[in-house]
RODO-2510 file (C-alpha; in nm, 4 decimals, decimal comma):
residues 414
     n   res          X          Y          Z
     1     x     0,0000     0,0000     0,0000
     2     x     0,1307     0,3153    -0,1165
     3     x     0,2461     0,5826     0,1770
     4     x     0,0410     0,9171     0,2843
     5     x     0,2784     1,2166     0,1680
     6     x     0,2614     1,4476     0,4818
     7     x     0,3718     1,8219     0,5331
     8     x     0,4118     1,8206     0,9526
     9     x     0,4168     2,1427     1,0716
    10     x     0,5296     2,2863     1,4654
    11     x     0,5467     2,5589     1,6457
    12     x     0,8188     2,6457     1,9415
    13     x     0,7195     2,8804     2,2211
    14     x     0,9819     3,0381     2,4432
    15     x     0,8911     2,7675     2,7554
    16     x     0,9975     2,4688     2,5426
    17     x     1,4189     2,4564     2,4675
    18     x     1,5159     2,3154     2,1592
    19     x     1,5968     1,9647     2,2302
    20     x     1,2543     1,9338     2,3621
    21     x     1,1025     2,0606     2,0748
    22     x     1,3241     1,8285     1,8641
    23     x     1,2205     1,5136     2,0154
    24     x     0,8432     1,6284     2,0044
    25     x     0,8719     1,6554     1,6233
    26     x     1,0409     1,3954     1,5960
    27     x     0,7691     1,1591     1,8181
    28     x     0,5531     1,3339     1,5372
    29     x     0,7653     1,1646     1,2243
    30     x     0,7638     0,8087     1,4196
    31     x     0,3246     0,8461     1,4490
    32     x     0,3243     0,9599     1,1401
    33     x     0,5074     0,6585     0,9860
    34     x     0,2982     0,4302     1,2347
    35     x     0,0284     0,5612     1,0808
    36     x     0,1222     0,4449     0,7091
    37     x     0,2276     0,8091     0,6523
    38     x     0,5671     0,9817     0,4700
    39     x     0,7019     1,2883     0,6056
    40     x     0,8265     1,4651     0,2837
    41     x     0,8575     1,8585     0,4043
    42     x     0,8896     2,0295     0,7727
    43     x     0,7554     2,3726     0,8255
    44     x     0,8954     2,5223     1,2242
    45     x     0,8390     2,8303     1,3407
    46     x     0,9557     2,9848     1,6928
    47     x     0,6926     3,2269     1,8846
    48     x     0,6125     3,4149     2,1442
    49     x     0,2679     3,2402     2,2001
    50     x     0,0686     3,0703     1,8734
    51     x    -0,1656     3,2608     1,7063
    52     x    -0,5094     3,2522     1,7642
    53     x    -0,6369     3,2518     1,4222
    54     x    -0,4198     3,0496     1,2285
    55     x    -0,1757     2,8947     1,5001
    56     x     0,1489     3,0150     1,3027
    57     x     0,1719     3,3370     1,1978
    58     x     0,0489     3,4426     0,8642
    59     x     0,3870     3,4371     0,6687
    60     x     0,4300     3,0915     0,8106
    61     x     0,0875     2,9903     0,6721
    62     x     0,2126     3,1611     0,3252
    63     x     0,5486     2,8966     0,3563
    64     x     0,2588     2,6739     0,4309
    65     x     0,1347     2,7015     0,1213
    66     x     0,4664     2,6787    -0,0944
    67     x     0,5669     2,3750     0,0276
    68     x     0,1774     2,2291    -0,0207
    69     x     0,2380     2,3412    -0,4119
    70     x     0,5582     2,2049    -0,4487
    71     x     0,5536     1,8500    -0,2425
    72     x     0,1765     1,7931    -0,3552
    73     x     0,0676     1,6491     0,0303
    74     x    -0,2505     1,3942     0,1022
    75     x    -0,2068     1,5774     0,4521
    76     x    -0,1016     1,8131     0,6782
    77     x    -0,0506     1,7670     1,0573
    78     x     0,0260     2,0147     1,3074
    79     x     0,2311     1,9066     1,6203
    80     x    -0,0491     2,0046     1,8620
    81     x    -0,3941     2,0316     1,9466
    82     x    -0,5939     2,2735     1,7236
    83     x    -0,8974     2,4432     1,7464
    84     x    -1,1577     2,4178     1,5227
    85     x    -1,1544     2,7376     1,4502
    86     x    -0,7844     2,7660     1,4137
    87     x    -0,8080     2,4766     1,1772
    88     x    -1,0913     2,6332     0,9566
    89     x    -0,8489     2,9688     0,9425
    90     x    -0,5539     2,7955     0,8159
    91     x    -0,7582     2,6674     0,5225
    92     x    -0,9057     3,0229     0,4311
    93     x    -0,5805     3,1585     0,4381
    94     x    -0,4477     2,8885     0,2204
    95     x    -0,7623     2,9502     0,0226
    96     x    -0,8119     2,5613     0,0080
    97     x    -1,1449     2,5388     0,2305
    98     x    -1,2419     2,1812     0,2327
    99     x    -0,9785     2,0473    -0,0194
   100     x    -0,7129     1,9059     0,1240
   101     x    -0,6775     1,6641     0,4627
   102     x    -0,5416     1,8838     0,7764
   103     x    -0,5343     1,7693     1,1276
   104     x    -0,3558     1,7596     1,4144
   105     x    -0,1029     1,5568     1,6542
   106     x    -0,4814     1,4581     1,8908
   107     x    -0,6719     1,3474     1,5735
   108     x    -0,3332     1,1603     1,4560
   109     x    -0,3034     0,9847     1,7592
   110     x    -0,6722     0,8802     1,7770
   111     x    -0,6118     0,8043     1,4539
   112     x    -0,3418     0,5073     1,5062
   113     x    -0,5611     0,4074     1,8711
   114     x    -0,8910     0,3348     1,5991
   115     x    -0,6478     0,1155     1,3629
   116     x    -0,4872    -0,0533     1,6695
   117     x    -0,7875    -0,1577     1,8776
   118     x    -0,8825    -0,4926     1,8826
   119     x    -1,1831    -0,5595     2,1828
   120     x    -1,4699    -0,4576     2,1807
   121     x    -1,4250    -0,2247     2,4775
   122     x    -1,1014    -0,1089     2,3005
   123     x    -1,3083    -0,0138     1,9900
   124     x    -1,5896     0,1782     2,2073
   125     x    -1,3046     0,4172     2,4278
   126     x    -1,1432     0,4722     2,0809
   127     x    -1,4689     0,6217     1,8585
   128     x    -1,5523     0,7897     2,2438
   129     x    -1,2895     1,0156     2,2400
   130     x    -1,3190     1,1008     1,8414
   131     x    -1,6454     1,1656     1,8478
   132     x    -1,6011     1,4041     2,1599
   133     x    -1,2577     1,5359     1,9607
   134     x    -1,4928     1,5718     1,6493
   135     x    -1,8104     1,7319     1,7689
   136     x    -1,7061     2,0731     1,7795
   137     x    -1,5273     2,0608     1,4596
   138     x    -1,8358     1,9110     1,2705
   139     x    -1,9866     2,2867     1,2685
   140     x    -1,9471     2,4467     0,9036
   141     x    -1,7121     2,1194     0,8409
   142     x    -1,9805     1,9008     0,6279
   143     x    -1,7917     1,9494     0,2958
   144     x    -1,4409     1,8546     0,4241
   145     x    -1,5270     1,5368     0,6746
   146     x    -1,7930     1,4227     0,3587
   147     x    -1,4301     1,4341     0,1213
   148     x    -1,2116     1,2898     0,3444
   149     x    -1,2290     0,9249     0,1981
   150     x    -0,9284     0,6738     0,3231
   151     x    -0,6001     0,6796     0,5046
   152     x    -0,4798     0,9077     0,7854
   153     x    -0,7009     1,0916     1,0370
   154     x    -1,0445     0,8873     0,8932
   155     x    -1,0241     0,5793     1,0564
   156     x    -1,2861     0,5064     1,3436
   157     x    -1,6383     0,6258     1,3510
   158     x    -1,6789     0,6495     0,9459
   159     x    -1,8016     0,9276     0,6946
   160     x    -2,1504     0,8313     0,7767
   161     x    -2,1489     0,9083     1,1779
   162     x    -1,9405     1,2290     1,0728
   163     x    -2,1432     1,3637     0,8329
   164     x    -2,4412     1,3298     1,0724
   165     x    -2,5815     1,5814     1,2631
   166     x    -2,4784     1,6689     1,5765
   167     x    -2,8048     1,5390     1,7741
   168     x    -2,6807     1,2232     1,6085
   169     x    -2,3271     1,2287     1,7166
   170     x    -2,4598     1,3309     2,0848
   171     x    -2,7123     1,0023     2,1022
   172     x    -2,3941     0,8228     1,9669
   173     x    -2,1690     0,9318     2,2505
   174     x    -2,4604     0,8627     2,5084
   175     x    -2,5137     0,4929     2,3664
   176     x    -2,1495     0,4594     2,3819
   177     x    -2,1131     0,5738     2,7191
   178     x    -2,3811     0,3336     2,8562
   179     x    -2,2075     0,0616     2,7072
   180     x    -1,9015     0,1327     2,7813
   181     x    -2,0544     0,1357     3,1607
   182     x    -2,1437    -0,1958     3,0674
   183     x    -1,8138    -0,3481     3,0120
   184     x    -1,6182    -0,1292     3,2848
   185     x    -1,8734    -0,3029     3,5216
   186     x    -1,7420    -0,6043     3,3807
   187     x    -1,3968    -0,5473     3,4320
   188     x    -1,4637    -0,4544     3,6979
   189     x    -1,5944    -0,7609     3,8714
   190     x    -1,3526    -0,9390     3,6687
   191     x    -1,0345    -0,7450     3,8619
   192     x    -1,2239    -0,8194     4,1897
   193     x    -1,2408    -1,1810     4,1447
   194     x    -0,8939    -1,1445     4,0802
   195     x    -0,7847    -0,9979     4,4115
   196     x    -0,9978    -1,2345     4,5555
   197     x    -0,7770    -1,5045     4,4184
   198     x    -0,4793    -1,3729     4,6197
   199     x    -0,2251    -1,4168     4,3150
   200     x     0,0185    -1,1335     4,2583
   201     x    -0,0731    -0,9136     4,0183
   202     x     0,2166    -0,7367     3,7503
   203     x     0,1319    -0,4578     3,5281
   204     x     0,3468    -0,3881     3,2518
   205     x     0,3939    -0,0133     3,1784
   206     x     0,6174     0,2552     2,9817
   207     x     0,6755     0,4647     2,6797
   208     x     0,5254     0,3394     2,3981
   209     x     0,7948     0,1147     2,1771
   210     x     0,9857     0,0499     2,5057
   211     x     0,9427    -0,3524     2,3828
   212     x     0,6698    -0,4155     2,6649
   213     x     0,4738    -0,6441     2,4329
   214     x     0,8083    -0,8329     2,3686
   215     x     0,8877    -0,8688     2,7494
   216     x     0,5444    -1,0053     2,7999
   217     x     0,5796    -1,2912     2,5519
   218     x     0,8766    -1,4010     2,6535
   219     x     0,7770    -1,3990     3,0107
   220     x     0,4236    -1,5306     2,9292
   221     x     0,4911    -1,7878     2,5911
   222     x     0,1738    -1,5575     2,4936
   223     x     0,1673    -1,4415     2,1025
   224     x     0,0701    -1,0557     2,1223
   225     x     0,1630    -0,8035     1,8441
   226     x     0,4959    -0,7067     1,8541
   227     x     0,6554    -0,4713     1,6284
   228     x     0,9072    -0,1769     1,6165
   229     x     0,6610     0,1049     1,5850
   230     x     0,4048     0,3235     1,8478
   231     x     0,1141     0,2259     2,0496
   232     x     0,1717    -0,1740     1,8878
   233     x    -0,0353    -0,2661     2,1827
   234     x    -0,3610    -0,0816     2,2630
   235     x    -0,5913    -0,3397     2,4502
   236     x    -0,4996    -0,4963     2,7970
   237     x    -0,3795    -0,8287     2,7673
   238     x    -0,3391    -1,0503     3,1200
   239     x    -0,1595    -1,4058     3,1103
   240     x    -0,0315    -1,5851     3,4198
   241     x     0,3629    -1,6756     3,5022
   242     x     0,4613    -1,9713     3,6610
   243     x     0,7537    -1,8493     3,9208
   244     x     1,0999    -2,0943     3,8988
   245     x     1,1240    -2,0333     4,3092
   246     x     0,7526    -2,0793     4,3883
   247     x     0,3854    -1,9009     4,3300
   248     x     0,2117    -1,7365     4,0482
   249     x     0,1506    -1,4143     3,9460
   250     x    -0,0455    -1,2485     3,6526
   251     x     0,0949    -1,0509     3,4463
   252     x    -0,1005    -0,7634     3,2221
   253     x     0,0505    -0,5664     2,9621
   254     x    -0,1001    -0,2163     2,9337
   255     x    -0,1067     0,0471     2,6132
   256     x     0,2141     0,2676     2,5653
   257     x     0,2471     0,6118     2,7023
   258     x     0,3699     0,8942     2,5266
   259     x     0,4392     1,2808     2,5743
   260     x     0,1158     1,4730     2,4952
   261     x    -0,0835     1,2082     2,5230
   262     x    -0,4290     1,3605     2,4494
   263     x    -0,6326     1,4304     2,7749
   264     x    -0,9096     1,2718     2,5882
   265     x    -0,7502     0,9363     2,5376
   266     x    -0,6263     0,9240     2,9117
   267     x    -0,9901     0,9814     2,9873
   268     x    -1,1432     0,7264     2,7110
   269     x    -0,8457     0,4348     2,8597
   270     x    -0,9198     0,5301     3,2095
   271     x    -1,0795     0,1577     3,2877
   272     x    -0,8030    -0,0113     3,1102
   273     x    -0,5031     0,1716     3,2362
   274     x    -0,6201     0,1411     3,5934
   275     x    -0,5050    -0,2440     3,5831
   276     x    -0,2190    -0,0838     3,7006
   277     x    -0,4311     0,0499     4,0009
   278     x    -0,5125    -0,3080     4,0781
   279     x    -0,1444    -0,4403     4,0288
   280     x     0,0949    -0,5124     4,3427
   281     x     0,4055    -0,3991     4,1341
   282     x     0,4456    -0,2310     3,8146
   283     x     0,6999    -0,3481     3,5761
   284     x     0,8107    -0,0014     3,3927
   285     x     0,9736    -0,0865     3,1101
   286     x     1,2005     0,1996     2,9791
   287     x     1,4059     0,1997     2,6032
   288     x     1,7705     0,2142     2,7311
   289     x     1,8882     0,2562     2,3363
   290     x     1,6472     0,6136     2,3458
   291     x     1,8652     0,9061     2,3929
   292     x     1,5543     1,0664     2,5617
   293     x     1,4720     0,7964     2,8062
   294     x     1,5025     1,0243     3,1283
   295     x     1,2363     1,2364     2,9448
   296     x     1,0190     0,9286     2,8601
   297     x     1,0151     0,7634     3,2452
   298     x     0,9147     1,0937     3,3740
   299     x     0,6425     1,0676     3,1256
   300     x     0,5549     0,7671     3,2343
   301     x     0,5410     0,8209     3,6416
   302     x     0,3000     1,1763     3,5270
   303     x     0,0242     0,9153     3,3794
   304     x     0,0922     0,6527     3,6867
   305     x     0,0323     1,0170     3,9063
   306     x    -0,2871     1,0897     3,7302
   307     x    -0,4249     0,8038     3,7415
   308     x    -0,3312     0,7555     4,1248
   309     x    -0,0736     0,4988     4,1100
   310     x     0,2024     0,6292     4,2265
   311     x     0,2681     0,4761     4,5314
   312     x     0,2330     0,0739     4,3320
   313     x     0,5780    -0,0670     4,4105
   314     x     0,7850    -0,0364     4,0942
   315     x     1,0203    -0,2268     3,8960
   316     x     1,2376    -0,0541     3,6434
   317     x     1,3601    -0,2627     3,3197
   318     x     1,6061    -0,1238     3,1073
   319     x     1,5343    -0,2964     2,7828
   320     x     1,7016    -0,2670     2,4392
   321     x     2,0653    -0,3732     2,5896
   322     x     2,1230    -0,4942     2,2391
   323     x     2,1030    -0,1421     2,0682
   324     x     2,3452     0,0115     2,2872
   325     x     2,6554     0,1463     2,1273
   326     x     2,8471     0,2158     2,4423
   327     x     2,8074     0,1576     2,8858
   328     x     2,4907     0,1909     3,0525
   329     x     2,4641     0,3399     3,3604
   330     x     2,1220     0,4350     3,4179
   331     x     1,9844     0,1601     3,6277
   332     x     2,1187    -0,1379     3,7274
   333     x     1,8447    -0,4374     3,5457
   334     x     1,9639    -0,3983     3,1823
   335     x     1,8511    -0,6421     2,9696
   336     x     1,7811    -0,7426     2,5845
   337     x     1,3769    -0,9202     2,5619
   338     x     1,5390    -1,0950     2,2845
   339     x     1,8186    -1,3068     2,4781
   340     x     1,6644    -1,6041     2,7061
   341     x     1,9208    -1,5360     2,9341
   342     x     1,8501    -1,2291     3,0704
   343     x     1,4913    -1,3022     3,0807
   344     x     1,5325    -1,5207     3,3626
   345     x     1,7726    -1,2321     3,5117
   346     x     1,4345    -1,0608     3,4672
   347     x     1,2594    -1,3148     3,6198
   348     x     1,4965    -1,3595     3,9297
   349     x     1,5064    -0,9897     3,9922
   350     x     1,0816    -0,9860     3,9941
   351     x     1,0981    -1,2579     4,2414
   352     x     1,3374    -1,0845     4,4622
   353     x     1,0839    -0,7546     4,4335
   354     x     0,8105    -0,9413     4,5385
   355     x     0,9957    -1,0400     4,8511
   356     x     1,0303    -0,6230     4,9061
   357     x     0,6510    -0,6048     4,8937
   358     x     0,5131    -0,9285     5,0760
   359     x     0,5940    -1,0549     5,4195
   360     x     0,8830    -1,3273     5,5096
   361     x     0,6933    -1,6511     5,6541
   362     x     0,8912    -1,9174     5,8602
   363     x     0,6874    -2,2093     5,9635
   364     x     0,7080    -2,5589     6,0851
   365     x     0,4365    -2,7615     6,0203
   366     x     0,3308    -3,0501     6,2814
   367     x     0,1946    -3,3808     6,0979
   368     x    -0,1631    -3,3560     6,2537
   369     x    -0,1781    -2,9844     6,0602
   370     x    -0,0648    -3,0952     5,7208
   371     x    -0,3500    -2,9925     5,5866
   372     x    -0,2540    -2,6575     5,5462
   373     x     0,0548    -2,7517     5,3796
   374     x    -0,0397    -2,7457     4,9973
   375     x    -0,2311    -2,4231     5,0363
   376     x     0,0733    -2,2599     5,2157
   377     x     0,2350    -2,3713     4,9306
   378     x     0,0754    -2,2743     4,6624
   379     x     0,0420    -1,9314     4,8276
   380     x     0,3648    -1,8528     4,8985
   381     x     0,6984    -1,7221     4,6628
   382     x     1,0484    -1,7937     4,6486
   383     x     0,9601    -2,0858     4,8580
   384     x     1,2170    -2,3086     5,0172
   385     x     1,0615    -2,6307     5,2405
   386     x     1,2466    -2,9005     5,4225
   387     x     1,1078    -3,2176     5,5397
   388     x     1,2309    -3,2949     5,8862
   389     x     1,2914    -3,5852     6,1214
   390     x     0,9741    -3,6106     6,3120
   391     x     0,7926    -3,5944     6,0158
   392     x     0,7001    -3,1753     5,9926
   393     x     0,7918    -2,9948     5,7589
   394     x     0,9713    -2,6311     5,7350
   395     x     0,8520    -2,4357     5,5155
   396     x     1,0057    -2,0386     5,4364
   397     x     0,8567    -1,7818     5,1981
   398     x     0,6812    -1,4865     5,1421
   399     x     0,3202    -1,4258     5,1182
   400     x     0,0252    -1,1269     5,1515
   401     x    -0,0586    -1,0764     5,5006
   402     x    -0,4128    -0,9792     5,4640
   403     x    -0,5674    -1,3624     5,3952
   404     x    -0,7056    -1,6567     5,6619
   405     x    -0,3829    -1,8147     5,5663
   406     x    -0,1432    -1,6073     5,6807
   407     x    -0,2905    -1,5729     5,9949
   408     x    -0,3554    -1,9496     6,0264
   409     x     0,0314    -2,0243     6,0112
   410     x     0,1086    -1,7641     6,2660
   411     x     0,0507    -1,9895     6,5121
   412     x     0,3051    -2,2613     6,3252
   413     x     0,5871    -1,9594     6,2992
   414     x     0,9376    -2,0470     6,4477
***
């Protein structure tokens, strides 16, 4: 399938230095090219404070249109959040009204999330957040959303649910809403059950393309979607892990965070990203071979803030050790998802973090209270036992100290 041709345009204001700004565009070339799309021109332009009207200022939107005569674009995407209005001025003053395919870094994003979503609940956040992205730019926009056709920024709802009117789209977002009440309900009562179970709980989190997906596979055998490119996961995925030293634990790998993540999707994902709310430790995976991967954990740990999880125990992972050109020193678990060996270095270290957040057990079981001897067992991690003389049985772990269980074998501790 033959690529989008894209014009990306940006604008730097005083509070953002340069190598900021550089990495934002150049997040904006990597969604782009997730999203099937070529970057063939760059228009930047340093301000005081955007403008209003037209976002860049008007001899900007004249370069603008230069570079849209001589590359010949399918599409033009600005590296921020416009306003309708703002986006309905930039076409007067390139005289192309309803022509030619504009958006911005939001719509681009939702863009990728409606081509990535697999569930059904997945599917319903997604068109959620377009359709309340898209209902105040449906006004005087018939002729332009009615000629968008295929590729970039028209994935999702469909012409037909944007070219209705905007009673329509409301009843849409209601029915959505309800549903999607449905299904958090359901998840719900789904993560309770869960807890119920006692088993630890592991929720895989960091910048998108940090190889999450990858890390979950091998630690899983599972078979998600891997691939080098942004947001390659979208719906939460949970699989359990048998533990080499003793006890399970489940393990769910969570969609990608990025800089400027739209308020709208971190809204729409709410239920699905708080399976890290639910988690007992949170495996943050972080791209070691990024140049910017200071920038991209603090990124991270602001979405684990908002969404009120930042006191989960965490586990850092530097991944990627493969791509690095020289020493590592930013944390001391660096490892490649791609060599079996330092997935059960990965594995080991988990264990040994568990052990940080549960309680140390040492018990000697009599023979007349073996029964509680398979479920302390089965409940406990990096378990050691010893059968002794008399017929008991030692037994030394770690386990949660808010079950029957643990309180059971207090009475059996040495």
């Amino acid at each position: 399938m033959q690529r989008e041709k894209v014009i990306i345009v940006g604008c730097q204001l005083p509070t953002v230095d340069d190598w900021t700004y550089e990495q934002s565009m150049g997040e904006l070339v990597e969604l782009v090219d997730t999203a099937r799309g070529e970057v063939v021109a760059r228009l930047d332009q340093k301000r005081q404070q955007v403008d209003r009207r037209t976002f860049i200022g008007k001899g900007k939107v004249e370069e603008l249109a230069v570079l849209i005569e001589q590359f010949e674009p399918d599409i033009v995407i600005f590296n921020a959040e416009l306003s309708p209005a703002q986006s309905k001025n930039i076409r007067i003053s390139l005289n192309d009204p309803n022509e030619m395919k504009l958006i911005d870094r939001t719509q681009l994003i939702l863009d990728i999330f409606a081509g990535r979503a697999q569930s059904k609940e997945g599917k319903l956040q997604v068109e959620l957040a377009q359709m309340n992205y898209l209902l105040p730019r449906l006004i005087g926009q018939g002729t332009q959303l009615s000629r968008l056709g295929g590729g970039i920024g028209t994935r999702g709802p469909g012409e037909t649910k944007l070219e209705s009117d905007r009673r329509h789209i409301k009843r849409r977002i209601d029915e959505i809403t309800k549903q999607l009440e449905g299904t958090v309900a359901h998840r719900d009562r789904y993560r309770e059950r869960r807890k119920e179970n006692r088993v630890f709980q592991i929720a895989l989190v960091g910048y998108t393309n940090a190889g999450k997906s990858t890390i979950f596979n091998r630690l899983t055998d599972a078979d998600t979607y891997e691939q080098d490119e942004l947001f390659a996961t979208l719906d939460p995925l949970t699989r359990e892990l048998e533990l080499p030293r003793g006890g399970k634990v489940l393990i769910t790998d969570t969609v990608g965070f990025i800089r400027d993540l739209p308020t709208k999707l971190v809204a729409a994902f709410r239920s699905t990203l708080e399976e890290v709310l639910g988690a007992d430790l949170v495996l943050h995976v972080i791209d070691a071979s990024n140049p910017h991967y200071m920038n991209q954990i603090d990124t991270t740990n602001s979405v684990l803030a908002e969404l009120g999880a930042s006191e989960v125990p965490q586990l850092e992972v530097y991944n990627k050790k493969d791509r690095l050109t020289e020493d590592f020193v930013g944390g001391p678990l660096v490892i490649s998802a791609l060599d079996s060996n330092d997935i059960e270095t990965l594995i080991d270290a988990i264990e040994n973090k568990i052990a940080d957040v549960l309680t140390k057990v040492h018990v000697i079981l009599p023979v007349r209270s073996f029964e509680h001897y398979h479920p302390a067992k089965e409940s406990m991690y990096r378990l050691e036992e010893k059968f002794l003389d008399d017929g008991s049985v030692e037994l030394v772990g770690f386990m949660r100290e808010d079950t029957r269980l643990y309180a059971t074998l207090k009475q059996f501790e040495v």
